[in-house]
Backbone as ProteinMPNN parsed JSONL, in Angstrom:
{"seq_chain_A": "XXXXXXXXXXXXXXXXXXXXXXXXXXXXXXXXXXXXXXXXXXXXXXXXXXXXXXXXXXXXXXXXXXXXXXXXXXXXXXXXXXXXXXXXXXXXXXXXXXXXXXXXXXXXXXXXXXXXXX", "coords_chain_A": {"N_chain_A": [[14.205, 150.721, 5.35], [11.62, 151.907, 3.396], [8.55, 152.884, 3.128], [6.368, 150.479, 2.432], [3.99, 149.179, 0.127], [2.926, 146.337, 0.246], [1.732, 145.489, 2.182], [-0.727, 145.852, 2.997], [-1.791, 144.379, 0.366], [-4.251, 142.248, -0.441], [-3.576, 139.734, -0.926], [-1.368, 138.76, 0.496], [-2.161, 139.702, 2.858], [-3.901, 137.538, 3.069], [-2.566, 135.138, 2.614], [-0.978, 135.088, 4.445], [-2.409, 135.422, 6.587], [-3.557, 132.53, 6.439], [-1.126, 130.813, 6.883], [-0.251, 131.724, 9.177], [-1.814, 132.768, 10.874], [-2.843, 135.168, 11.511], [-3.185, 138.062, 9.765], [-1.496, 140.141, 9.35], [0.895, 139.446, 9.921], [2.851, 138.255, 8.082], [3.496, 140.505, 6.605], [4.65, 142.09, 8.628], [6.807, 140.475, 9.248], [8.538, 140.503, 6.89], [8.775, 142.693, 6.481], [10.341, 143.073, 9.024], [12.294, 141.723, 8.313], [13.621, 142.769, 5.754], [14.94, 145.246, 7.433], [17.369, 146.828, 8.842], [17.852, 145.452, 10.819], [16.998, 146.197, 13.382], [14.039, 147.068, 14.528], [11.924, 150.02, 15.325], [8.696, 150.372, 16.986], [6.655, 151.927, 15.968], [7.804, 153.466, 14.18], [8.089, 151.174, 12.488], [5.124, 150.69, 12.007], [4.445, 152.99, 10.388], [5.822, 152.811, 8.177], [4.769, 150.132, 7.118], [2.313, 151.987, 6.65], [0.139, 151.402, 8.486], [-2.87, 152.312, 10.189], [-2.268, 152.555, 12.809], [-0.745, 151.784, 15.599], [-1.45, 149.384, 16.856], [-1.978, 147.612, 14.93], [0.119, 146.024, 14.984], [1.074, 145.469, 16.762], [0.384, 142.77, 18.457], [1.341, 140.599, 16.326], [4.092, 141.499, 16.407], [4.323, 140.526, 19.517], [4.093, 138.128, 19.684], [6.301, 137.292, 17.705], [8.583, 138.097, 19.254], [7.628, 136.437, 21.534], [8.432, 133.948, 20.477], [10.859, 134.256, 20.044], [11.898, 135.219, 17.892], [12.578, 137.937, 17.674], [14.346, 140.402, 19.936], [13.27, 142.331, 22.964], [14.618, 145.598, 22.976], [15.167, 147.833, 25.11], [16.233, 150.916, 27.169], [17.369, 152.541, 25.29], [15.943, 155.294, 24.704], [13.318, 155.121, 23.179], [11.25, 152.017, 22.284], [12.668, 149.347, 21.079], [12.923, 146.287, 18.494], [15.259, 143.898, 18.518], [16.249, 142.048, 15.314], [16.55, 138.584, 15.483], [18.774, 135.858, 14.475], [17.414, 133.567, 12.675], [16.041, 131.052, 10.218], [13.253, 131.86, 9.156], [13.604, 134.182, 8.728], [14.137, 134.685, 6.093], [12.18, 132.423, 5.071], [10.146, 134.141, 5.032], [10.264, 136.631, 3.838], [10.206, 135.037, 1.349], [7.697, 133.844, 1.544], [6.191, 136.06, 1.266], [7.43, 136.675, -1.711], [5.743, 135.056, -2.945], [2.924, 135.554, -2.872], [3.209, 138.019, -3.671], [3.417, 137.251, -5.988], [1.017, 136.181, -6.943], [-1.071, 137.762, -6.158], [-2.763, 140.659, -8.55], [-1.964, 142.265, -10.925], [-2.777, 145.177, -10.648], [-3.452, 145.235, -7.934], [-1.159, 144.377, -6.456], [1.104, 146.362, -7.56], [3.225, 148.577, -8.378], [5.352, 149.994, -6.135], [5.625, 147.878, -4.622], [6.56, 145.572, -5.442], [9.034, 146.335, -6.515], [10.177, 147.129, -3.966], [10.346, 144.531, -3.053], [12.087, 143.375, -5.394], [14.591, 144.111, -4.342], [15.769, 142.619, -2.234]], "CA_chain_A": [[12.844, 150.558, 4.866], [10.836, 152.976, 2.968], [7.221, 152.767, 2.713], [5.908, 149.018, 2.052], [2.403, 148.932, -0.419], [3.049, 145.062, 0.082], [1.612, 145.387, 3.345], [-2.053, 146.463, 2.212], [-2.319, 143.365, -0.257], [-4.952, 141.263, 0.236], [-3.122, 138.115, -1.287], [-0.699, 139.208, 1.629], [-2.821, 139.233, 4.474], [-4.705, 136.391, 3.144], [-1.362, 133.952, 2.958], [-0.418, 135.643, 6.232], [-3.785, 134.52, 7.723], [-3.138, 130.892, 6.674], [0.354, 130.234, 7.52], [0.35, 132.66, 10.824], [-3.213, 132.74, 11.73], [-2.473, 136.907, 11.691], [-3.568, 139.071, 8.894], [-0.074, 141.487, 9.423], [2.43, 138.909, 10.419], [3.76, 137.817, 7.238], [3.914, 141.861, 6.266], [5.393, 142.501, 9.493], [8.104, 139.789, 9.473], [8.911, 140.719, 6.049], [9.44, 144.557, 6.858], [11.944, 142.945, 9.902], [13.29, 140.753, 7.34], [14.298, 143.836, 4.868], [15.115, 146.151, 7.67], [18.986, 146.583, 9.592], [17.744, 144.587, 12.05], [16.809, 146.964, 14.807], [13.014, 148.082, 14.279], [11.443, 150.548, 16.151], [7.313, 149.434, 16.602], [6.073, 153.365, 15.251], [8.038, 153.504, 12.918], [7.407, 149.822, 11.554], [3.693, 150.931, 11.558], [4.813, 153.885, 9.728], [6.728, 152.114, 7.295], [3.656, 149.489, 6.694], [0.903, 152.453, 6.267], [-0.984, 151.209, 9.34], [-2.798, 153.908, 10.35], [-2.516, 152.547, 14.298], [0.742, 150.575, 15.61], [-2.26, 148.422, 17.116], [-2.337, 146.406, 14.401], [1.671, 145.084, 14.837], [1.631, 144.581, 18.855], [0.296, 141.262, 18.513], [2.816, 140.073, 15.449], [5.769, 141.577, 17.493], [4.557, 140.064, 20.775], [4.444, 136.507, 19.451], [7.676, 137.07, 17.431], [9.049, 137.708, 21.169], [7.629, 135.306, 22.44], [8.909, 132.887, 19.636], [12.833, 134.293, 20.25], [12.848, 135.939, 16.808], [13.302, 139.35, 18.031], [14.025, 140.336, 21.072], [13.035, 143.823, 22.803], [15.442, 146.642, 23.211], [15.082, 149.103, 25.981], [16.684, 152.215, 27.3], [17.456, 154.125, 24.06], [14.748, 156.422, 24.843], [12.546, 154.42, 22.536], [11.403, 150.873, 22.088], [13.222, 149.251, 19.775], [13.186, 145.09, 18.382], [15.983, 143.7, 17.199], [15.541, 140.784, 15.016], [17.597, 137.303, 16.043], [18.821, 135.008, 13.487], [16.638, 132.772, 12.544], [15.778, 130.788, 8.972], [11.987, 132.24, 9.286], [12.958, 135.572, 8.335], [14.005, 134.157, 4.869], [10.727, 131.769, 4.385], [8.98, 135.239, 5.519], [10.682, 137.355, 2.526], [9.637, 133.339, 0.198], [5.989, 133.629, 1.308], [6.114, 137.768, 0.312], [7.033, 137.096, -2.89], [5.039, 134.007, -3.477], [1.843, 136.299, -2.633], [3.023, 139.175, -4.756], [3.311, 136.573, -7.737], [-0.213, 135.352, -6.923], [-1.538, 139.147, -6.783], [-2.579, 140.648, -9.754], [-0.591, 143.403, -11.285], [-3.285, 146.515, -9.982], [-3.306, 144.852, -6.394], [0.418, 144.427, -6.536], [1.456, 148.032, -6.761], [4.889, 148.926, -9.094], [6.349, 150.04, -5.437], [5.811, 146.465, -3.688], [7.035, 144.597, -6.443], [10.585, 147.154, -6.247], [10.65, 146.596, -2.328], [10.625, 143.089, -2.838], [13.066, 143.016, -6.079], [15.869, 144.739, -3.355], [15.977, 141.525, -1.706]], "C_chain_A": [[12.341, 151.9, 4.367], [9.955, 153.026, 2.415], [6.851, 151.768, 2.116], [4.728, 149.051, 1.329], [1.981, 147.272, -0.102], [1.741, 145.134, 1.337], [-0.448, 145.504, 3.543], [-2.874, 145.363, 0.802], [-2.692, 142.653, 0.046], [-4.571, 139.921, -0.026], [-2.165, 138.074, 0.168], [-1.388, 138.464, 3.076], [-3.634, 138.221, 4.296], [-3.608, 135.472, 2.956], [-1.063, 133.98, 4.333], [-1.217, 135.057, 7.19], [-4.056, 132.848, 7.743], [-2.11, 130.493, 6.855], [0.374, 130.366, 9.068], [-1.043, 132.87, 11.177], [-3.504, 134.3, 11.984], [-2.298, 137.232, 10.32], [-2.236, 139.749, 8.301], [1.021, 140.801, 9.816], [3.241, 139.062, 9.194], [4.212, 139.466, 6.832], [4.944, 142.448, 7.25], [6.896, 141.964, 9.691], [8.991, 139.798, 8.177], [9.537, 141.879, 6.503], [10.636, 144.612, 7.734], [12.914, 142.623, 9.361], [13.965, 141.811, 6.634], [15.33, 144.897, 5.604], [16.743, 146.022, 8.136], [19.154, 145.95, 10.484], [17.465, 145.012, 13.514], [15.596, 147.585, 14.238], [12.279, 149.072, 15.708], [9.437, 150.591, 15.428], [6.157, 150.616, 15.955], [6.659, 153.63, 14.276], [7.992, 152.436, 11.797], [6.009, 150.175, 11.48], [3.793, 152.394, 10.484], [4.992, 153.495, 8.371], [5.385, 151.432, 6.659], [2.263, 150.131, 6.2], [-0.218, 151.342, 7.084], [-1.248, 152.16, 10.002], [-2.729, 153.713, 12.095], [-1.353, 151.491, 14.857], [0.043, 149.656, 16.395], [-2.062, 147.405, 16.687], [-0.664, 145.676, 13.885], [1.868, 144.748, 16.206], [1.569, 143.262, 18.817], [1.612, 140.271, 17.292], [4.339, 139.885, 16.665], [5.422, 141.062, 18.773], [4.767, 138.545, 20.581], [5.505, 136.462, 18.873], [8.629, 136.765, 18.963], [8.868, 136.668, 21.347], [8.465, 133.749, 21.703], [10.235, 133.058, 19.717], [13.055, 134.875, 18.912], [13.24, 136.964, 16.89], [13.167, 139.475, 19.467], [14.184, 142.286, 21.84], [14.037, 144.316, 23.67], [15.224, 147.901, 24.146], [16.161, 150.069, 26.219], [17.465, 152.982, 26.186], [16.735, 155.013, 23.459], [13.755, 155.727, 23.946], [12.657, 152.83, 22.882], [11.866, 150.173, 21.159], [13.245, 147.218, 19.741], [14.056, 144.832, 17.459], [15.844, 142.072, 16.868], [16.905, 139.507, 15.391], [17.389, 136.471, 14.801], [18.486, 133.473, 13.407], [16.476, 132.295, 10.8], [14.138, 131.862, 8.624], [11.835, 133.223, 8.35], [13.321, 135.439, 6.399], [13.133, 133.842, 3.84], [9.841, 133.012, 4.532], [8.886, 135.895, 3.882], [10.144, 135.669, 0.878], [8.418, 133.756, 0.097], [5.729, 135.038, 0.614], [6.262, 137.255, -0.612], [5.795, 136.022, -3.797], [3.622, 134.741, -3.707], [1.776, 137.448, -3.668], [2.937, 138.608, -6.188], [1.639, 136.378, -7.879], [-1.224, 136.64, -7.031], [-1.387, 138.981, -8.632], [-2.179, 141.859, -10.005], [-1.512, 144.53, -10.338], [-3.181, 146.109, -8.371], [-1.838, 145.101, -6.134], [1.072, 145.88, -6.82], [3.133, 147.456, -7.758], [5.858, 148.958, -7.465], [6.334, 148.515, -4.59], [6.994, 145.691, -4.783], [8.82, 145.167, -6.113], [10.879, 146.71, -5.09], [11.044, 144.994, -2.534], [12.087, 142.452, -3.922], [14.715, 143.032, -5.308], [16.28, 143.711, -2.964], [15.69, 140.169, -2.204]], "O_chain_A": [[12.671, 152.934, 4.949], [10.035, 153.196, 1.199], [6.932, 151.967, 0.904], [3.907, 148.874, 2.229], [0.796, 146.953, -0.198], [0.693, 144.608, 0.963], [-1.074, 145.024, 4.488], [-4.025, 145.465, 0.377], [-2.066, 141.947, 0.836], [-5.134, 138.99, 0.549], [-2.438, 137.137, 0.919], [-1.277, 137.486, 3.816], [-4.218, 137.837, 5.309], [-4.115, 134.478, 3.475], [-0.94, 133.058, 5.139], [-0.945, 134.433, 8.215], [-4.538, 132.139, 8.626], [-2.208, 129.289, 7.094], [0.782, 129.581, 9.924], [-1.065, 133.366, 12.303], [-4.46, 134.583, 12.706], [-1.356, 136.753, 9.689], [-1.968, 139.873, 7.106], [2.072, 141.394, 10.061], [4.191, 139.845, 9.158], [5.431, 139.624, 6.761], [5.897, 143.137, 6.887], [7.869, 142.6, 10.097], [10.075, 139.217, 8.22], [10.713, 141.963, 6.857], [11.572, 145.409, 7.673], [14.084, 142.931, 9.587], [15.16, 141.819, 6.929], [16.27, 145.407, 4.995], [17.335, 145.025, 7.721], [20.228, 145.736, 11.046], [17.654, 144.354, 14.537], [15.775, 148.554, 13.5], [12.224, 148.682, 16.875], [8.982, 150.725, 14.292], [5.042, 150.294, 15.544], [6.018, 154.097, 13.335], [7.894, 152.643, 10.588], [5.635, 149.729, 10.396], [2.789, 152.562, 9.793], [4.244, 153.916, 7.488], [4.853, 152.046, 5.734], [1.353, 149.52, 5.639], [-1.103, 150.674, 6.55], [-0.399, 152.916, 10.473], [-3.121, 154.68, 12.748], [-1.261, 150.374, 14.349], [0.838, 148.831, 16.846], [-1.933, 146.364, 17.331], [-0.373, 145.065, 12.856], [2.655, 143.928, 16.68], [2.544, 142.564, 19.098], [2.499, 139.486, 17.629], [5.039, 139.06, 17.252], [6.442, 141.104, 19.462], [5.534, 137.874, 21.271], [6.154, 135.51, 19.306], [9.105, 135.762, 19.495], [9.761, 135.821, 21.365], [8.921, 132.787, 22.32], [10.928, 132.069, 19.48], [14.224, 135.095, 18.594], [14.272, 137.243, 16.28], [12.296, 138.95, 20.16], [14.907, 143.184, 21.409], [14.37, 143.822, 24.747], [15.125, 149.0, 23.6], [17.08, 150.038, 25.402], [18.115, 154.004, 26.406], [16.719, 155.446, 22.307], [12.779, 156.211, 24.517], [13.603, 152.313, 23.477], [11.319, 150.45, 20.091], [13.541, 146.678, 20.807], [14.062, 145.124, 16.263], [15.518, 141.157, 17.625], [18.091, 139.818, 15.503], [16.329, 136.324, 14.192], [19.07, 132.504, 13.893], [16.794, 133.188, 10.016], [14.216, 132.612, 7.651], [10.924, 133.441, 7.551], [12.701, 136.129, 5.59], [12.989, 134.242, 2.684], [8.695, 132.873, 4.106], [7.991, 135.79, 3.044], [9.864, 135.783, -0.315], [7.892, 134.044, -0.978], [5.133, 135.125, -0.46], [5.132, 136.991, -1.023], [5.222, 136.202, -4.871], [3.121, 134.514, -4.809], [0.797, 137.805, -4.323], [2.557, 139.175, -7.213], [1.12, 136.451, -8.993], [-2.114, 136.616, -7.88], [-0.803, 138.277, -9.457], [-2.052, 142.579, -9.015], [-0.999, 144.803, -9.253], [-2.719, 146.991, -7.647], [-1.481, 146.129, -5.56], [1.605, 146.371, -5.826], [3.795, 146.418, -7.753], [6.849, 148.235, -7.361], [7.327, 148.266, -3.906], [8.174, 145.422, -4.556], [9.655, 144.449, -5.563], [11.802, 145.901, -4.993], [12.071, 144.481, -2.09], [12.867, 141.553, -3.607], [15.676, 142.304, -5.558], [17.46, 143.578, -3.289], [15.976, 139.186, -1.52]]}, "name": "protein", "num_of_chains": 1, "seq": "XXXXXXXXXXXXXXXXXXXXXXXXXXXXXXXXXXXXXXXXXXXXXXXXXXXXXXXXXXXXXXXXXXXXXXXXXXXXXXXXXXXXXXXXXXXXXXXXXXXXXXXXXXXXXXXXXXXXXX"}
C-alpha cells in the first residue's frame, strides 16, 4: 500500500455508510483487500490519511468479529491478517463503483491509479 486519496471520498464513505452502516469500512476493507494480507492497524491509518487510528478500530473489530481477519500477536506489534473470503473482492467492486460515481476533482488522479493496480 502506498497512500490511499480513495479513502477521503465522500462518494466512498457515503456507499460505505449504506452498505456497512460505517463511514471507513468500505475504505478500510479495500486497503486490506490491496494489501499482502498482513496489516498492521497504524500503519493502515497511515496509509488511509486518518489523522487518528480511532477511526479504523471499529471497521477492524467487526471485520474480527465477522472472521475476515483475524488478529496477530506477538511480533512486537499488532498486526491483522486478512482470511479468505469473497467480501474482500465485492469490497475492491463497491471502491470502484464509488470512484466511477465521484466526479473527476473528488476522485483524485492518485485514487483512480490505486484502484487501476487491482
Amino acid at each position: 500500500m502506498s497512500g490511499v486519496s480513495y479513502a477521503q471520498s465522500e462518494r466512498v464513505q457515503e456507499l460505505s455508510s449504506i452498505v456497512f452502516g460505517q463511514k471507513h469500512r468500505l475504505a478500510v476493507m479495500a486497503a486490506i483487500a490491496q494489501s499482502d494480507g498482513l496489516v498492521n492497524p497504524s500503519d493502515l491509518a497511515e496509509e488511509l490519511n486518518f489523522r487518528a487510528q480511532s477511526a479504523i478500530q471499529a471497521p477492524l473489530k467487526d471485520l474480527q468479529s465477522a472472521g475476515l481477519i483475524t488478529r496477530q500477536d506477538g511480533m512486537g506489534r499488532v498486526y491483522y491478517r486478512r482470511n479468505p473470503h469473497a467480501l474482500w473482492n465485492a469490497a475492491l467492486e463497491l471502491l470502484g463503483q464509488a470512484l466511477a460515481e465521484d466526479t473527476p476533482s473528488q476522485r483524485g488522479s492518485r485514487a483512480a491509479r490505486e484502484l487501476d493496480r487491482y
